[in-house]
LUMROVEX-742984 format. One record per atom (N, C-alpha, C): residue in three letters; x, y, z. Coordinates in steps of 0.2 Angstrom, whole numbers, plus 5000, padded with zeros to 4 digits. Atoms other than C-alpha are relative to their C-alpha. Layout:
REM residues N
ALAXYZ ...
END
This chain:
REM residues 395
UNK499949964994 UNK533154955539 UNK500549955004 UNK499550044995 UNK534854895549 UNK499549985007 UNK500250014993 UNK534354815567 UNK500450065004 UNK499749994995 UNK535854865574 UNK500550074996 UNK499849955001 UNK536855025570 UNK500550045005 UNK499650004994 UNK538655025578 UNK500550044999 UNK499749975001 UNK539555175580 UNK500650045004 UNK499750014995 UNK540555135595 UNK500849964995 UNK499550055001 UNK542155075585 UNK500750015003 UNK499549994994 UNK543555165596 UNK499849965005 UNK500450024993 UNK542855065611 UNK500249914999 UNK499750075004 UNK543054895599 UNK499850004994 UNK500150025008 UNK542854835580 UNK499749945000 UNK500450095002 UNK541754665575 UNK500850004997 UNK499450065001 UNK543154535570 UNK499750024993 UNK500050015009 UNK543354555548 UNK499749944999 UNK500350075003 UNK542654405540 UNK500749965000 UNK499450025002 UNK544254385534 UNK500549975004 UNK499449994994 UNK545354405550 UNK499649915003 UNK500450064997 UNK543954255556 UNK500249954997 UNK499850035005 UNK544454165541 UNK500649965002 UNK499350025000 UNK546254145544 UNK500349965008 UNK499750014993 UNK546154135564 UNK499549935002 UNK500650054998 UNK544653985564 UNK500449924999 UNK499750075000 UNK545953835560 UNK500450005007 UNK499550004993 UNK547053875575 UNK499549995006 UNK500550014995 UNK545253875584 UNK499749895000 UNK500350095000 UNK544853675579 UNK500749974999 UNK499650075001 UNK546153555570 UNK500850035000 UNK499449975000 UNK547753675571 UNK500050025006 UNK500149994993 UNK547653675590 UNK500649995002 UNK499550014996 UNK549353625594 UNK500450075004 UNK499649964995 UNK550453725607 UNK500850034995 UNK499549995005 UNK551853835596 UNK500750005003 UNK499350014995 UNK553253805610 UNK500149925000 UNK499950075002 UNK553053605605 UNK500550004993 UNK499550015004 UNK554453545595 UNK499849944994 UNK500450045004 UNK553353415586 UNK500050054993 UNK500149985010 UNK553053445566 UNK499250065005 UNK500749974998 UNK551153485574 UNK500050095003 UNK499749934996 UNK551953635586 UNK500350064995 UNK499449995007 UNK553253675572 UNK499650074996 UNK500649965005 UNK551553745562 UNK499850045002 UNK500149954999 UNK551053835573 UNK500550055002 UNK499449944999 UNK552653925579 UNK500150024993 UNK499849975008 UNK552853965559 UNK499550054999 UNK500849945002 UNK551054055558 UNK500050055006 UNK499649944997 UNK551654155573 UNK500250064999 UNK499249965002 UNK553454205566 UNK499650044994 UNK500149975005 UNK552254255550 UNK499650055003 UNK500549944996 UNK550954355561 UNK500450065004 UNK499649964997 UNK552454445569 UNK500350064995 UNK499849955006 UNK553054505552 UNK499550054998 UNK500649975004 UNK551354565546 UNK500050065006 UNK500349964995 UNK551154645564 UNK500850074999 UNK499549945002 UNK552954755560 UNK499950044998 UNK500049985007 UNK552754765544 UNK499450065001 UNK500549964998 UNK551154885549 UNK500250055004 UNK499749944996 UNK552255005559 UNK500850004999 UNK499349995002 UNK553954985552 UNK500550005004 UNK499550034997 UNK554654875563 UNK500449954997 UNK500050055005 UNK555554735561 UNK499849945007 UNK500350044998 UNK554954575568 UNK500349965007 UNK499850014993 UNK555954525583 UNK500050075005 UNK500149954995 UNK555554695591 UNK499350005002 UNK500950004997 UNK553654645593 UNK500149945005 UNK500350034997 UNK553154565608 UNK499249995002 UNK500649994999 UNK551454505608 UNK499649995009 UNK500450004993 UNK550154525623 UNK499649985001 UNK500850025002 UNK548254515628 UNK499850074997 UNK500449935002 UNK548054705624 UNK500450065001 UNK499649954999 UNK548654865626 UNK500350015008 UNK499650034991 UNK548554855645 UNK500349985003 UNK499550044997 UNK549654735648 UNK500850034997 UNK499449995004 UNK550754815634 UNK500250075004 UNK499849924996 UNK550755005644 UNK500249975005 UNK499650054993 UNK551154895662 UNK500649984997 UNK499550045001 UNK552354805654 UNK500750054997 UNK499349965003 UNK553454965644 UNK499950045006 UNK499649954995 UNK553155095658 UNK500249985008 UNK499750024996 UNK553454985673 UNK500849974999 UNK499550045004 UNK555054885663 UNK500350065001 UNK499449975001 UNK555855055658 UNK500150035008 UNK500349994992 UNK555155105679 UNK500849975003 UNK499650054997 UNK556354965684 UNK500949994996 UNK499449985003 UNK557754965672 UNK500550054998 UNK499849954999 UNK558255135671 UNK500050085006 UNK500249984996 UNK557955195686 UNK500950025005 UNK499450004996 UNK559855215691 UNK500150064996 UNK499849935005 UNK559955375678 UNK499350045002 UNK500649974999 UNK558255425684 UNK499450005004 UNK500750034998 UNK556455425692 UNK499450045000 UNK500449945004 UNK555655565682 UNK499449994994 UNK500250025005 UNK554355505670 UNK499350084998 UNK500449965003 UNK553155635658 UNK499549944997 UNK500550025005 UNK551555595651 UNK499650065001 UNK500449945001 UNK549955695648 UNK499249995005 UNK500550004996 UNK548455735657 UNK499449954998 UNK500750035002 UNK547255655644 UNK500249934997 UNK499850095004 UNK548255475639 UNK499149955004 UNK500650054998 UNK546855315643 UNK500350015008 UNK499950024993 UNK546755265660 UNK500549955002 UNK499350055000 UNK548055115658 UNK500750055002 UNK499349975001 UNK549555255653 UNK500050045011 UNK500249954994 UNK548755355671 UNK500149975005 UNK499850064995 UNK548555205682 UNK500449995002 UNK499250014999 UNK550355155680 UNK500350055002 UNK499749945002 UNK551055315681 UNK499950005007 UNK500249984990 UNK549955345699 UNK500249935003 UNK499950074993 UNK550555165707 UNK500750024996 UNK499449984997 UNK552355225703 UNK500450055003 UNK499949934997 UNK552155375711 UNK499849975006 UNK500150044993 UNK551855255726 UNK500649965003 UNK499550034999 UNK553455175724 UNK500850054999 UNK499649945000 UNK554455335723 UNK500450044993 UNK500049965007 UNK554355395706 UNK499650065000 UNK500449935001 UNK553855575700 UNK499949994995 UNK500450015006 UNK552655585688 UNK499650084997 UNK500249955000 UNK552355755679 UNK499749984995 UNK500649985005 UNK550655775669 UNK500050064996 UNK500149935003 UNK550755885655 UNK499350015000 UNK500949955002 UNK548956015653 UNK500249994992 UNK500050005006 UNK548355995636 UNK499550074999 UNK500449905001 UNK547656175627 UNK499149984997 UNK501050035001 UNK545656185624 UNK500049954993 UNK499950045004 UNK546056085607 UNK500449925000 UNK499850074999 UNK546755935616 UNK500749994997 UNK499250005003 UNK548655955607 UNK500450045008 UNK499649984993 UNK550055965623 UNK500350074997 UNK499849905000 UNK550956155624 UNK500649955000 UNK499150015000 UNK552956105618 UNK500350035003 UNK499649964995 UNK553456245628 UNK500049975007 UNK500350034996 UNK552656155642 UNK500549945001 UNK499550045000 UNK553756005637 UNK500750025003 UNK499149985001 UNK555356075635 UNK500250025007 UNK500049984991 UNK555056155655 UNK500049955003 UNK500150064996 UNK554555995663 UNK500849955000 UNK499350055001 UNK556155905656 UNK500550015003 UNK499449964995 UNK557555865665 UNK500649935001 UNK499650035003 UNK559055775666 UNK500049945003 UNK500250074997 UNK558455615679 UNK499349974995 UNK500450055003 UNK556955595666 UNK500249964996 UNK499950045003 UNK556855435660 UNK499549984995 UNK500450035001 UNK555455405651 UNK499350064996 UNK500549955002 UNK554055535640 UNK499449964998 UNK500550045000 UNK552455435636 UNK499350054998 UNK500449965002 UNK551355525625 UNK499549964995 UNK500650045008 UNK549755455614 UNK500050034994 UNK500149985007 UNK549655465596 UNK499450065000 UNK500749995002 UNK547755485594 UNK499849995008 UNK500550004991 UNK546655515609 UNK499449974996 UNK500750015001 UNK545255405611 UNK499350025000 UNK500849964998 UNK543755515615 UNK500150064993 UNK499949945004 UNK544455655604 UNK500249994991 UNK499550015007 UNK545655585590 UNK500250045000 UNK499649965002 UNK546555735591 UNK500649955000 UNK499250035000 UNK548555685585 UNK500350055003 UNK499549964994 UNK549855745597 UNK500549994991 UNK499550005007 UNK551455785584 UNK500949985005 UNK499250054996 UNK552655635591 UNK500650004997 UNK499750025002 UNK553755665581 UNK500750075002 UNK499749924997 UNK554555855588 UNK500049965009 UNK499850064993 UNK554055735604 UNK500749975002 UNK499650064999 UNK555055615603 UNK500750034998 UNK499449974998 UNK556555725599 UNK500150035006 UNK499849954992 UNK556355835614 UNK500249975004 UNK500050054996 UNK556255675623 UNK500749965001 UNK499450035001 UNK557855605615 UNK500650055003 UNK499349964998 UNK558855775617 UNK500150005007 UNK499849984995 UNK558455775636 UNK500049905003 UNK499750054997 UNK559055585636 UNK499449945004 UNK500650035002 UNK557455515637 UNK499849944996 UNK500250055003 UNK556555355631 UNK499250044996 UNK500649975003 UNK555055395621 UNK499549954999 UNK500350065002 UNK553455295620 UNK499350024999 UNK500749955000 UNK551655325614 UNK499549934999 UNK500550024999 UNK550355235616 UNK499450004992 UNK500250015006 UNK549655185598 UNK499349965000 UNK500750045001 UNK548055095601 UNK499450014994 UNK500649985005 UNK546755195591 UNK500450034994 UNK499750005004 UNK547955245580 UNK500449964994 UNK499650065004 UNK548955085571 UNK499249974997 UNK500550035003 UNK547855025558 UNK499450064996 UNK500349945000 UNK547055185556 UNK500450064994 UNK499449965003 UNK548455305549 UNK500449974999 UNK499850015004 UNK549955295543 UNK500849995006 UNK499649984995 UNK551255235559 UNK500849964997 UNK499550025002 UNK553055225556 UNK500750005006 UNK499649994993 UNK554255185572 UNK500550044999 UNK499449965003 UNK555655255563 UNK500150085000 UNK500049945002 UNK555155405557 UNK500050065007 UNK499949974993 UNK554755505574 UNK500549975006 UNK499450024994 UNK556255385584 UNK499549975005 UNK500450034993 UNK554755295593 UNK500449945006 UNK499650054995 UNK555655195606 UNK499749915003 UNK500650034997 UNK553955095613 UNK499450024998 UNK500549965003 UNK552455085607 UNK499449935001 UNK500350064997 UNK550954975611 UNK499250014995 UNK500750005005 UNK549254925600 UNK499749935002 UNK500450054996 UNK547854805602 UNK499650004995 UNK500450045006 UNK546854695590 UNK499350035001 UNK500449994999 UNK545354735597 UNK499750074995 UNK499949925002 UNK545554915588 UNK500050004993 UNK499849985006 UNK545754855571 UNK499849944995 UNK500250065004 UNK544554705567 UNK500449945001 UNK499950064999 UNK545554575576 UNK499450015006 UNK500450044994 UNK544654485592 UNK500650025005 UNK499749964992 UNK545054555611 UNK500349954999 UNK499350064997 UNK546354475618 UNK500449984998 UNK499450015003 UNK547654495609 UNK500450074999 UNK500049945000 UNK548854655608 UNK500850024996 UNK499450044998 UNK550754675605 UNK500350065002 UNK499449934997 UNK552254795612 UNK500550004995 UNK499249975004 UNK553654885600 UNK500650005005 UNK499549974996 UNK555154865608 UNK500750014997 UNK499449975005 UNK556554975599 UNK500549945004 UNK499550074997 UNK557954825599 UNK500750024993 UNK499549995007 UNK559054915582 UNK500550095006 UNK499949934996 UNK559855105588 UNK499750025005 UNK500549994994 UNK559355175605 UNK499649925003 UNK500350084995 UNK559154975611 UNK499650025007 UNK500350024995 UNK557954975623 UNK500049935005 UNK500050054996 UNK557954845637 UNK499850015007 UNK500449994995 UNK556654815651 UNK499849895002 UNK500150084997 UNK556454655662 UNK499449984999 UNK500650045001 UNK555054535661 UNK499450015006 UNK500549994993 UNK553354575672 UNK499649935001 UNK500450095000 UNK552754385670 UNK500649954998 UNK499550065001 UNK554054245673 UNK499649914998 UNK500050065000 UNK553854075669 UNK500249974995 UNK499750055005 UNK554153975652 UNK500550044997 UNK499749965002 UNK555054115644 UNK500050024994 UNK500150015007 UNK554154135629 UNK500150104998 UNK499849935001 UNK554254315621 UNK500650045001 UNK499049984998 UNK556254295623 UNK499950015009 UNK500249994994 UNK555754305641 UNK499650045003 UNK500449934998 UNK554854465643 UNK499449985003 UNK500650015000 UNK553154395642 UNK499749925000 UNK500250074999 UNK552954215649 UNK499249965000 UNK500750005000 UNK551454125645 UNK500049954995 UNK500050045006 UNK550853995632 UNK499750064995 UNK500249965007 UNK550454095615 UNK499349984998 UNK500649995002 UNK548754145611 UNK500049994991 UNK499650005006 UNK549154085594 UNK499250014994 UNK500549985007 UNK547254095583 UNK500150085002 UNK500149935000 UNK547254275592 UNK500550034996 UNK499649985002 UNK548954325586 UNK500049994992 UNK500150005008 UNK548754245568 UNK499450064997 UNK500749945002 UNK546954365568 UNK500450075000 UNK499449925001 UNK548154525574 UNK500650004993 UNK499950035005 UNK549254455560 UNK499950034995 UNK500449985005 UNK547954455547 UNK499750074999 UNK500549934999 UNK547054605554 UNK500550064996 UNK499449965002 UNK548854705553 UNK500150014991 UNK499750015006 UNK549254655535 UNK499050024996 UNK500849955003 UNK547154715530 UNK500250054999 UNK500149935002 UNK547254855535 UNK501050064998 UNK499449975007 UNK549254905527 UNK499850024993 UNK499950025004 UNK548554855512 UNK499150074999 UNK500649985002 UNK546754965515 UNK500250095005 UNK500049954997 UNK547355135524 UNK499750044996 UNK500349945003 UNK547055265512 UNK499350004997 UNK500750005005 UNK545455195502 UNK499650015010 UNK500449974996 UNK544755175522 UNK500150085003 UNK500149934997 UNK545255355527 UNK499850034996 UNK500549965002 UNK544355435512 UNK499449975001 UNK500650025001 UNK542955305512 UNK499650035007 UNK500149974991 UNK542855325534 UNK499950065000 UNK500049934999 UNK542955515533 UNK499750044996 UNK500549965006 UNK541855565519 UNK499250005005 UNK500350034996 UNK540655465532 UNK500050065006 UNK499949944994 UNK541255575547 UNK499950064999 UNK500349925001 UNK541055725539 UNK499450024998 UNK500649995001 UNK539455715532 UNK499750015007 UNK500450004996 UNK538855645548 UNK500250075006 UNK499949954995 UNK539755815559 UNK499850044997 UNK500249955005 UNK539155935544 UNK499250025002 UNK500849995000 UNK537355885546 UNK499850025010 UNK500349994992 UNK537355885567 UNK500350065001 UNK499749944997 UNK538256045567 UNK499650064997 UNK500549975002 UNK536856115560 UNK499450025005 UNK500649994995 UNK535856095575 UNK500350085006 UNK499949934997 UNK536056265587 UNK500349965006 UNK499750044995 UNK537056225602 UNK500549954998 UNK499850095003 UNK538056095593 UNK500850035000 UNK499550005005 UNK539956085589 UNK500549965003 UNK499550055001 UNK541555995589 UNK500550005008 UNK499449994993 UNK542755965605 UNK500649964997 UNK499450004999 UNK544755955602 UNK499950024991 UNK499649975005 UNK545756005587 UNK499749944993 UNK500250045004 UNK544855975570 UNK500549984991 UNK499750015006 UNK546255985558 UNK500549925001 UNK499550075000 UNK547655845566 UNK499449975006 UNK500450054997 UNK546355715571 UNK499749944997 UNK500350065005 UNK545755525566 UNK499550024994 UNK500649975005 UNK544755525551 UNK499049985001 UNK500550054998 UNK543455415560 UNK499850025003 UNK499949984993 UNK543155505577 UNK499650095001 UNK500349955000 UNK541955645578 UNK499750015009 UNK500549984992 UNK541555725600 UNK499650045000 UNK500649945001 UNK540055835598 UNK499950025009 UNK500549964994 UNK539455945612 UNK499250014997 UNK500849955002 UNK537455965611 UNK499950035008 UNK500350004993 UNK537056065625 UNK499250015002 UNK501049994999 UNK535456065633 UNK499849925000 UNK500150055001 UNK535655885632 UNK500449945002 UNK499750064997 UNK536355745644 UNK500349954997 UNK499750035007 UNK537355635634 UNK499949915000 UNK500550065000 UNK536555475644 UNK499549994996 UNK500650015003 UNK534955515640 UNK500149994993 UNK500050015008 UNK535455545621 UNK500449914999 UNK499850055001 UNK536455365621 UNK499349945004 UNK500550034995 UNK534755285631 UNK499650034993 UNK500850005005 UNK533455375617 UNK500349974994 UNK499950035009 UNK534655315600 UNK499749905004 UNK500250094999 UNK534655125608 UNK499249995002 UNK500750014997 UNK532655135613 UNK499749984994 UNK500450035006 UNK531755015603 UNK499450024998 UNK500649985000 UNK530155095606 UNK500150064993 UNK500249965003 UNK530455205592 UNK500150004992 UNK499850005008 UNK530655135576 UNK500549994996 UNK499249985002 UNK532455145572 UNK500449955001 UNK499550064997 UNK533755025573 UNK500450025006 UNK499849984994 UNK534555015588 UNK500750034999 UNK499349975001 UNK536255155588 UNK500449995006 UNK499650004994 UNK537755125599 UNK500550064998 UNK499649945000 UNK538755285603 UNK500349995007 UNK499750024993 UNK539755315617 UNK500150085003 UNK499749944996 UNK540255465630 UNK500650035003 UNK499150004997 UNK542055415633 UNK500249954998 UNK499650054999 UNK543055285635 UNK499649955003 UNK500750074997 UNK542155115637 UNK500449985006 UNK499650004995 UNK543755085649 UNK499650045007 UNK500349954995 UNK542855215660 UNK499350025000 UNK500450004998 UNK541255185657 UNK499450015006 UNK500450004996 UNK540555135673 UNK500250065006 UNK499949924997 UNK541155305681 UNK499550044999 UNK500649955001 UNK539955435686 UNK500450075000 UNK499749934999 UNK541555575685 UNK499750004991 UNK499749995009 UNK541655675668 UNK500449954997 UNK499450035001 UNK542655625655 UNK500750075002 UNK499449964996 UNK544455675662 UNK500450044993 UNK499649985006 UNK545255695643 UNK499450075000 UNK500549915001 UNK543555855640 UNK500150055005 UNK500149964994 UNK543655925659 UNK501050024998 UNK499449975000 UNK545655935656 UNK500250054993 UNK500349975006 UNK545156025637 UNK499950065001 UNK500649924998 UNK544256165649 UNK499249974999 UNK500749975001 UNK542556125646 UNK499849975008 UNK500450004996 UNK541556115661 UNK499649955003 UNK500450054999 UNK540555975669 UNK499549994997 UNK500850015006 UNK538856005660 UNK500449994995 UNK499750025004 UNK539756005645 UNK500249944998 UNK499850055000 UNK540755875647 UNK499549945000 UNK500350045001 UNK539455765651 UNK499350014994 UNK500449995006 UNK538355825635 UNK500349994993 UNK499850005005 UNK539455765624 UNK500149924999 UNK500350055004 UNK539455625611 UNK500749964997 UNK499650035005 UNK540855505603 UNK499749964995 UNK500250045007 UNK540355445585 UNK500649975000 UNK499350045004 UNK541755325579 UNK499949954997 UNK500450035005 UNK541355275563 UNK500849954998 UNK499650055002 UNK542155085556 UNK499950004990 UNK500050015009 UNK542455025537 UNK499449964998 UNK500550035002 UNK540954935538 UNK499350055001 UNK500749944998 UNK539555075542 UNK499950024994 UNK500250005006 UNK538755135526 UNK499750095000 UNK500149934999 UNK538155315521 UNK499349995003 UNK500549984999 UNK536455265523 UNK499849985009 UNK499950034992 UNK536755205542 UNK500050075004 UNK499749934997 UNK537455385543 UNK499150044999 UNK500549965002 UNK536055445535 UNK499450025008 UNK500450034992 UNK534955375551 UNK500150025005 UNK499849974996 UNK535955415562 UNK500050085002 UNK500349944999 UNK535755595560 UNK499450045001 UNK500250004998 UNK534155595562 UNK499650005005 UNK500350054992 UNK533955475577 UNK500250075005 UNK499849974997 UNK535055615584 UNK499650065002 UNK500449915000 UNK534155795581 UNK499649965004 UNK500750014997 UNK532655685585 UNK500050025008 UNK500050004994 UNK533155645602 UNK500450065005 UNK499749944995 UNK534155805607 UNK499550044999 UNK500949954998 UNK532455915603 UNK500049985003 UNK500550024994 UNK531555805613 UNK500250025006 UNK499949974991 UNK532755825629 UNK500150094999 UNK500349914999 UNK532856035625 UNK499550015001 UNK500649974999 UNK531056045625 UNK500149985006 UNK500050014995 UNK531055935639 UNK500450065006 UNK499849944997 UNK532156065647 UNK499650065001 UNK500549955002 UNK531356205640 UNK499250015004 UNK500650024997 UNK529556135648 UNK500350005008 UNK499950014992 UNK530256115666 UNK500250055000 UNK499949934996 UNK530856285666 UNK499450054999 UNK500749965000 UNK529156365661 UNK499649995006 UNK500550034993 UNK528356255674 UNK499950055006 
END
């Protein structure tokens, strides 16, 4: 019987062995600074310029179009305040969607303070934006479309790639927010015309605190100033000393998962589906956002009748024999809010709802028999709160 039983991996991933492996020398005897011009420095600026290639190579860049970061939030500040500030003489009309993370939303509202307009597309009960929708919002001052791959609470996939033309025909930059998606599927900058594009270790079995930005540098050159001055590392965009064991791990992690995409999207979704097959068995139960174009990992249940605290409070309850399971109800970014999540309330569903529902998001390391537990732990503890219910209204 597992201890622990973690099924929070949109939120983060444990560090690969692997990835630990390759990033633990730059942690002790391979310490030097990669902007030293010493043989010592030398080494490290070479493990780097290889970490930059692995991290392309993984989304069909090429390797001076990567700037690395701490994450993706520094990487969204960084593209949508840059192209804010740089292309603001042809425009100050930026699109994105109702339901992007809180980073793409944040930015978006503090440039709406400095005198940009910011149109929110509505997403339809499936979580995929309305094209019609697009193609009306557009206009010839927008600068900027900013649409997520893969939504975090949902994994529904938006189809950037009809995006990202619309965006080009009306003279737009295109940028999408890749986090839960690189490493996952199958991301190729080229092929939809992605402009910017932004992803984060954390998401793929490297260690937090590391991340990096695409910035189209081949046709459609992009060009956005620097939000952090100083040494002028990252060709100057992104000044700072280089997090150099993190980026060798994002690196390493990148060039994993090229090399394991498809064996994990049968193995991960053989997993997801069992696990959504068996809970949707229960009465009250079923899926929220669109289940044909969605991650393979990423299942949001509604159980209603069923608080979706309580249910991530009864799986971790040691008092009951079971390993402890981590789930989640959104966005770990927005955990300590007591609103809905804003991606399911913008969906249609209703505040109960909304808050009765459940993020599974299964990793390459979880097992069938974990799953097996997990379904369960589940049923067990949502009877319990309906009866609970059920009992306080006979009262």
């Amino acid at each position: 019987m597992p201890r622990w039983i973690y099924l929070d991996n949109n939120a983060t991933t444990v560090v690969d062995a692997r990835v630990l492996e390759k990033m633990m020398p730059f942690l002790t005897h391979e310490f030097a600074n990669a902007n030293s011009t010493h043989r010592f420095g030398v080494h490290a600026y070479e493990a780097v310029k290889s970490a930059r290639v692995q991290v392309a190579g993984l989304i069909g860049a090429e390797a001076h179009e990567i700037v690395f970061t701490s994450g993706s939030t520094e990487a969204i500040n960084l593209a949508i305040k840059g192209v804010a500030e740089n292309y603001r003489s042809k425009g100050k009309h930026i699109v994105t969607v109702s339901t992007e993370h809180r980073a793409v939303l944040d930015t978006c509202q503090y440039l709406e303070t400095k005198g940009f307009e910011v149109t929110y597309l509505s997403v339809k009960s499936d979580g995929l934006i309305d094209m019609d929708e697009l193609k009306t919002v557009l206009r010839d001052d927008t600068i900027l479309v900013s649409v997520m791959l893969a939504n975090n609470e949902t994994g529904v996939i938006q189809p950037i790639k009809e995006i990202a033309e619309l965006s080009h025909g009306a003279g737009a930059l295109f940028m999408t927010d890749a986090t839960q998606a690189v490493g996952k599927i199958g991301v190729n900058v080229d092929g939809p015309g992605i402009d910017l594009l932004c992803l984060s270790g954390h998401k793929l079995y490297a260690p937090k605190g590391v991340g990096a930005l695409y910035v189209r540098q081949r046709t459609n050159r992009v060009k956005i100033p620097a939000l952090l001055h100083g040494g002028g590392q990252e060709k100057g965009l992104r000044s700072g000393t280089l997090n150099v064991p993190g980026i060798v791990a994002l690196g390493e992690a990148c060039a994993i998962a090229k090399k394991g995409l498809s064996n994990d999207a049968e193995y991960i979704g053989k997993l997801r589906d069992y696990l959504e097959n068996e809970l949707l068995k229960m009465e009250g139960t079923c899926v929220n956002g669109n289940t044909s174009s969605r991650l393979f990992n990423t299942s949001n249940m509604l159980f209603r009748g069923a608080d979706s605290d309580a249910i991530i409070m009864g799986l971790s309850n040691p008092e009951n024999n079971l390993p402890l399971i981590a789930v989640s109800n959104g966005s770990a970014c927005t955990s300590a809010s007591i609103e809905p999540s804003h991606v399911l309330t913008a969906m249609g569903l209703d505040e109960v709802a909304a808050f009765s529902s459940i993020r599974f998001s299964i990793g390459k390391f979880n097992t069938k028999r974990e799953i097996e537990i997990v379904v369960q732990a589940v049923k067990g503890v949502v009877d319990k709160l309906r009866d609970m219910i059920i009992d306080n209204e006979q009262r």
